[in-house]
C-alpha atoms as a printed R data frame, in Angstrom:
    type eleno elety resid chain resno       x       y       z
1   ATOM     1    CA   UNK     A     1   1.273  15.966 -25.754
2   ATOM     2    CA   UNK     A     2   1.874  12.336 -27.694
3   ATOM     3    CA   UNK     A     3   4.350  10.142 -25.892
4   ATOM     4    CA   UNK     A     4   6.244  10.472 -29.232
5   ATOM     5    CA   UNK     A     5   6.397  14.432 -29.353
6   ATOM     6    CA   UNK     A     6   7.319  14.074 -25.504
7   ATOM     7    CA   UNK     A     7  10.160  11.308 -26.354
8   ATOM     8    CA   UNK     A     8  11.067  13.581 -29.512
9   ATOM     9    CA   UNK     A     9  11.219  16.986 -26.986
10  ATOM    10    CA   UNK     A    10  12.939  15.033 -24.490
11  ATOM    11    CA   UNK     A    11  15.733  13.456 -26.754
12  ATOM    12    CA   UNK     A    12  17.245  17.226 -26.458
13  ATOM    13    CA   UNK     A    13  17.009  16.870 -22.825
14  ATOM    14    CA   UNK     A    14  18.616  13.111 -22.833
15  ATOM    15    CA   UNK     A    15  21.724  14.658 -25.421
16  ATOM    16    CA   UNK     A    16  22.297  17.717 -23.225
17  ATOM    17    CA   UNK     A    17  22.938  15.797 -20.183
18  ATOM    18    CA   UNK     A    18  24.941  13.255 -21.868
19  ATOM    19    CA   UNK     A    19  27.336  16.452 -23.043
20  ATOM    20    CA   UNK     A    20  27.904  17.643 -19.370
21  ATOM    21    CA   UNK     A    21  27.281  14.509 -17.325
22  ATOM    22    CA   UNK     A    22  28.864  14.273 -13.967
23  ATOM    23    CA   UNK     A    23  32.402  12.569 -14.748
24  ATOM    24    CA   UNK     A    24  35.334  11.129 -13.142
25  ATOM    25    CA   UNK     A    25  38.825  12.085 -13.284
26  ATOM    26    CA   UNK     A    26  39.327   9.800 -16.647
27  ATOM    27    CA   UNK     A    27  36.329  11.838 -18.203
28  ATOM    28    CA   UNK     A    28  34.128   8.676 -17.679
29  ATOM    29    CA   UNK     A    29  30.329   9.167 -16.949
30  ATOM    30    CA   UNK     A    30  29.778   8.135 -13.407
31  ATOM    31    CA   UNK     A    31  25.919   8.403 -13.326
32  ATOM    32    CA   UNK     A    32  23.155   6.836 -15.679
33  ATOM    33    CA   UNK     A    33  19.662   8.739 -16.628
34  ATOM    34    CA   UNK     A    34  16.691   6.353 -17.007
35  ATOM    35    CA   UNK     A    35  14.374   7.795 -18.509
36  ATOM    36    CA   UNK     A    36  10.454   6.904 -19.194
37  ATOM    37    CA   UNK     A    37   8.289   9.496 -21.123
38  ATOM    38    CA   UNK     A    38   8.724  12.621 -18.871
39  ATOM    39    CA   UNK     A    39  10.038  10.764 -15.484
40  ATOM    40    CA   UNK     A    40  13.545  10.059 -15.034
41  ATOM    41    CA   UNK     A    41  16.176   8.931 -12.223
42  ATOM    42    CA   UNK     A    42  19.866   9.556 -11.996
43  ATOM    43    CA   UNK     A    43  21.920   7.651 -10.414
44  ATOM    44    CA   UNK     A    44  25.121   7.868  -9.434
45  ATOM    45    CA   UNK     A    45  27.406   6.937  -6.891
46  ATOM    46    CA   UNK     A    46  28.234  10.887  -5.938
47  ATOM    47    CA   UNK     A    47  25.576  13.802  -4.928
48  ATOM    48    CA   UNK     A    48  24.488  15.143  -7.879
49  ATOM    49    CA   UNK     A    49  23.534  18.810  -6.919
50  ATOM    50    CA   UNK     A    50  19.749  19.078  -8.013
51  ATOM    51    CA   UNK     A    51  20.910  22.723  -9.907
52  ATOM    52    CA   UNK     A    52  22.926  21.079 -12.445
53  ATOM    53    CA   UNK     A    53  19.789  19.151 -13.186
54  ATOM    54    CA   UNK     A    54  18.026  22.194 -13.067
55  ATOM    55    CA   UNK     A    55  20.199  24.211 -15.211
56  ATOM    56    CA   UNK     A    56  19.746  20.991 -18.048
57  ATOM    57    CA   UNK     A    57  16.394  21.392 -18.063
58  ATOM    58    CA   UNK     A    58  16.367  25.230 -18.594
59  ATOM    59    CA   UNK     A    59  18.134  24.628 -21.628
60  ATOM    60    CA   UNK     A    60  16.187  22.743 -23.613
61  ATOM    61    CA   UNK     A    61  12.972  24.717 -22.311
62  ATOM    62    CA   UNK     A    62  11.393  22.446 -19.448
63  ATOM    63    CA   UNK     A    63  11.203  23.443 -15.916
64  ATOM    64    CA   UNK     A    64  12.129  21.363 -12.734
65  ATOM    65    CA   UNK     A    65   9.270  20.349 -10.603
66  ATOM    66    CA   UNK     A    66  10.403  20.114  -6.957
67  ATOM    67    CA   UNK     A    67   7.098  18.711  -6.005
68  ATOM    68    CA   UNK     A    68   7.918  15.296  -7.877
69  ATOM    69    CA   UNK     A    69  11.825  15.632  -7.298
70  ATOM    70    CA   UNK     A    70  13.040  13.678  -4.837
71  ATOM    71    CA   UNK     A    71  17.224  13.802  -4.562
72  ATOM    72    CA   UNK     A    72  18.480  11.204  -1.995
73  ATOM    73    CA   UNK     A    73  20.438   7.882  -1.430
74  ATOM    74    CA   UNK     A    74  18.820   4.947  -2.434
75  ATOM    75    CA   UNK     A    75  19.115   3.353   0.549
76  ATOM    76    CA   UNK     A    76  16.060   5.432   1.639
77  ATOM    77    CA   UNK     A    77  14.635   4.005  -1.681
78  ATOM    78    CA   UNK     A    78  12.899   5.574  -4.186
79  ATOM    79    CA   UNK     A    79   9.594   4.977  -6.494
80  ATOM    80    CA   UNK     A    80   9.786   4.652 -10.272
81  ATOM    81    CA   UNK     A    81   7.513   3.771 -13.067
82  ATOM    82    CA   UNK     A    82   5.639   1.972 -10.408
83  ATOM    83    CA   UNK     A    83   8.283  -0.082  -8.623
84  ATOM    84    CA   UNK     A    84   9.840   0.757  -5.481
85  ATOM    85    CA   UNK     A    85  13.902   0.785  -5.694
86  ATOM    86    CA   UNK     A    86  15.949   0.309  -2.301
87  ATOM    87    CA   UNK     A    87  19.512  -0.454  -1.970
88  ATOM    88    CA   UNK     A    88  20.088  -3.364   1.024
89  ATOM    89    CA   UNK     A    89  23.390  -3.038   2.622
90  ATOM    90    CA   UNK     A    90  24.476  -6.154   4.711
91  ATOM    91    CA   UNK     A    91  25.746  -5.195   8.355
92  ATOM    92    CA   UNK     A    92  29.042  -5.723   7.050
93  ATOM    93    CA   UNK     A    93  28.788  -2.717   4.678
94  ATOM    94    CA   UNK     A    94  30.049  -5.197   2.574
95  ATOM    95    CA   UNK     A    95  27.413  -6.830   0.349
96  ATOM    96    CA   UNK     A    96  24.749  -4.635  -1.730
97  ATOM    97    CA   UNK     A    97  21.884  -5.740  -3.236
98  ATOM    98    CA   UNK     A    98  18.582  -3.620  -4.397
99  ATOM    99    CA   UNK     A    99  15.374  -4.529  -3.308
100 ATOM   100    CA   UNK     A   100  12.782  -3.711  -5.997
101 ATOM   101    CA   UNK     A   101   8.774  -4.522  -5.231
102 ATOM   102    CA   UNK     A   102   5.580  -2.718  -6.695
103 ATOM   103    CA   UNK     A   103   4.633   0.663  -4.875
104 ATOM   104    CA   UNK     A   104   1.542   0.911  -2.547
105 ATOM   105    CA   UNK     A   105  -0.170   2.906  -4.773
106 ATOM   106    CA   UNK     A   106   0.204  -0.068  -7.376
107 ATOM   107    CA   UNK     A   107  -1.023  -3.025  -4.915
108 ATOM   108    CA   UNK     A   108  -3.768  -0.326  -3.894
109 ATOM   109    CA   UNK     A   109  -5.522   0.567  -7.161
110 ATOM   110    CA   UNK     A   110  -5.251  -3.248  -8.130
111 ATOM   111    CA   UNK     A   111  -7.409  -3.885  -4.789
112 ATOM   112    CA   UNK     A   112  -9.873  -0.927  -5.619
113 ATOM   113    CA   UNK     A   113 -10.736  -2.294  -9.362
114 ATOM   114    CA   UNK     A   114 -11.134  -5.900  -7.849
115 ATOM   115    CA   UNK     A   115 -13.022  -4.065  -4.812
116 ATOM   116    CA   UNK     A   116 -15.507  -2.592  -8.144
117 ATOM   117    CA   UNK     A   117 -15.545  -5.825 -10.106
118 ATOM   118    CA   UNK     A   118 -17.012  -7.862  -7.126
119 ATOM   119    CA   UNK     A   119 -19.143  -4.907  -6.295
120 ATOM   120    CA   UNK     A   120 -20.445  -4.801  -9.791
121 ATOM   121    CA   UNK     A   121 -21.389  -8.642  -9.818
122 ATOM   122    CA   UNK     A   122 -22.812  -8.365  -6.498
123 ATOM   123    CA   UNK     A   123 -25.892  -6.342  -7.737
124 ATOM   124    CA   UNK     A   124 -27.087  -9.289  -9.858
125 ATOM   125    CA   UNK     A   125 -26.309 -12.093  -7.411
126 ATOM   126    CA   UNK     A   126 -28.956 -14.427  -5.738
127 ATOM   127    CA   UNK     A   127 -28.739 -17.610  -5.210
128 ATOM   128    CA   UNK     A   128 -29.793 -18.825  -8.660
129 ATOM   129    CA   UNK     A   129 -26.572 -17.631 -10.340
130 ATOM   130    CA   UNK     A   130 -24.006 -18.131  -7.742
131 ATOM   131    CA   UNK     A   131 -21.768 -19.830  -9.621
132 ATOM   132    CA   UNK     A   132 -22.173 -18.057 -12.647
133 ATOM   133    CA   UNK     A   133 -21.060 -14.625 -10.511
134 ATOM   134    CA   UNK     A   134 -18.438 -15.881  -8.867
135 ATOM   135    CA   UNK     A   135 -17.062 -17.580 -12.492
136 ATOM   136    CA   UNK     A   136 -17.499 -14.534 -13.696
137 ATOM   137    CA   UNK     A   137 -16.070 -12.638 -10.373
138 ATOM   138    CA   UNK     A   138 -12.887 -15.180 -10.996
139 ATOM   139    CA   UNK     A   139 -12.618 -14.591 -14.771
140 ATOM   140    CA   UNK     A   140 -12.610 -10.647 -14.617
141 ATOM   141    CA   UNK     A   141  -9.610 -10.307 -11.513
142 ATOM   142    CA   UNK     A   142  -7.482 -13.143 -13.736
143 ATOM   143    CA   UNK     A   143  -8.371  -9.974 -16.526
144 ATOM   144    CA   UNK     A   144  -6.436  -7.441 -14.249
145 ATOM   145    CA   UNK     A   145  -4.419  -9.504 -11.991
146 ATOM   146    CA   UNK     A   146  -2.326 -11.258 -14.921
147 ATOM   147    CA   UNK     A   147  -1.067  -8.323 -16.370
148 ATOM   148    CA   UNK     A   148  -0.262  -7.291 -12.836
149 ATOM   149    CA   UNK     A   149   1.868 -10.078 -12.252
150 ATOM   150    CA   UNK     A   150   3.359 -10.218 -15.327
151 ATOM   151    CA   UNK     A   151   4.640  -6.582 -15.129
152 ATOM   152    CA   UNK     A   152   5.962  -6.986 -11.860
153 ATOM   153    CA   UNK     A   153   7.324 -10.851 -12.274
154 ATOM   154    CA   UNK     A   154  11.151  -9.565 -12.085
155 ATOM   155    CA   UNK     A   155  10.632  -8.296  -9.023
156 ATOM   156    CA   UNK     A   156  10.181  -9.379  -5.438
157 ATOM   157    CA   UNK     A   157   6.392  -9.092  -5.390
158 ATOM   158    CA   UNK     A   158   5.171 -11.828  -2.887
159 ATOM   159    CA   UNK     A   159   3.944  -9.501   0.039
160 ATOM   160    CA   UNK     A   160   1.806  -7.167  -2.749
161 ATOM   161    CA   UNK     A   161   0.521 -10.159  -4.135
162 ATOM   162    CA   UNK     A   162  -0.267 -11.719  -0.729
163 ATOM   163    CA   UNK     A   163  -2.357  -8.811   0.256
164 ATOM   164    CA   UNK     A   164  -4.360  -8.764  -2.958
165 ATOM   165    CA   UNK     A   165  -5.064 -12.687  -2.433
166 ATOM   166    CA   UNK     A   166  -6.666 -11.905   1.138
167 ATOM   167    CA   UNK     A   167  -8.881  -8.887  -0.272
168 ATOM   168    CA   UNK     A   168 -10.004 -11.315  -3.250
169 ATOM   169    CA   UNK     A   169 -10.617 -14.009  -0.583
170 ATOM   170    CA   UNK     A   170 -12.682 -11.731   1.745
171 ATOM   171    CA   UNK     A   171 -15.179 -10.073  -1.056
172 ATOM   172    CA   UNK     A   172 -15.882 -13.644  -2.642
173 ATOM   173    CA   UNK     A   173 -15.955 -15.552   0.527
174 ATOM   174    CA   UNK     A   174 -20.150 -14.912  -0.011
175 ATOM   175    CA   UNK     A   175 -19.604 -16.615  -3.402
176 ATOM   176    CA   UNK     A   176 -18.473 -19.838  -2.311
């Protein structure tokens, strides 16, 4: 299915739970749906009972996979469109802040493609073209590692991006 049919379809889904949203005493909503294509994460500051989501769902004709469902606090984090979500309480109890870095997976598959690039170029290196390969090399990570950075620049990325510097340092070290 299109993302647009899906984001059409889901609309339903998005208006249904806006109608019987978890709310306070006042009648205020006390929980926000994010929602991206056919993912989505409530939050809220009180359980939400993973039937009522459920029971949402069923009405609008989609069925809850409890494979990809997680229900938890976000202090035990949580992954999201690629980001990993984590709310850090200070011993106190009395400061809160959320922690938000790429996932694994995310650092990982950004390794394996420059992992394939340098392979690639390795099969038509000598010493002749060197330099050429390892321009080239250089050229084709900035190709997949901008983006990278730029997606995750809002977040605390450091450590992911530390660990793809070393494996880009230790496939071209025969380069240089």
């Amino acid at each position: 299915m299109s993302p647009l049919l899906l984001n059409f379809y889901l609309d339903q889904f998005d208006n249904q739970w806006a109608e019987i949203g978890l709310k306070n005493v006042e009648g205020d909503s006390v929980e926000h749906l994010v929602r991206f294509a056919d993912d989505f994460v409530i939050l809220s500051k009180e359980w939400i009972n993973s039937d009522r989501v459920e029971a949402v769902l069923d009405v609008v004709g989609l069925e809850f996979n409890k494979e990809k469902t997680y229900v938890g606090n976000a202090v035990n984090g949580f992954e999201f469109g690629g980001f990993y979500f984590q709310e850090i309480i200070d011993e106190n109890g009395l400061e809160r802040n959320i922690k938000i870095i790429p996932t694994e997976g995310s650092i990982e598959k950004v390794i394996e493609i420059i992992e394939s690039i340098v392979s690639a170029e390795k099969s038509n290196f000598d010493d002749k073209n060197k330099n050429r390969a390892y321009n080239s090399i250089i050229k084709n990570i900035s190709k997949v590692l901008d983006p990278w950075v730029n997606y995750y620049k809002h977040t605390d990325y450091a450590a992911g991006l530390e660990r793809i510097e070393q494996s880009v340092n230790k496939r071209t070290k025969e380069f240089t």
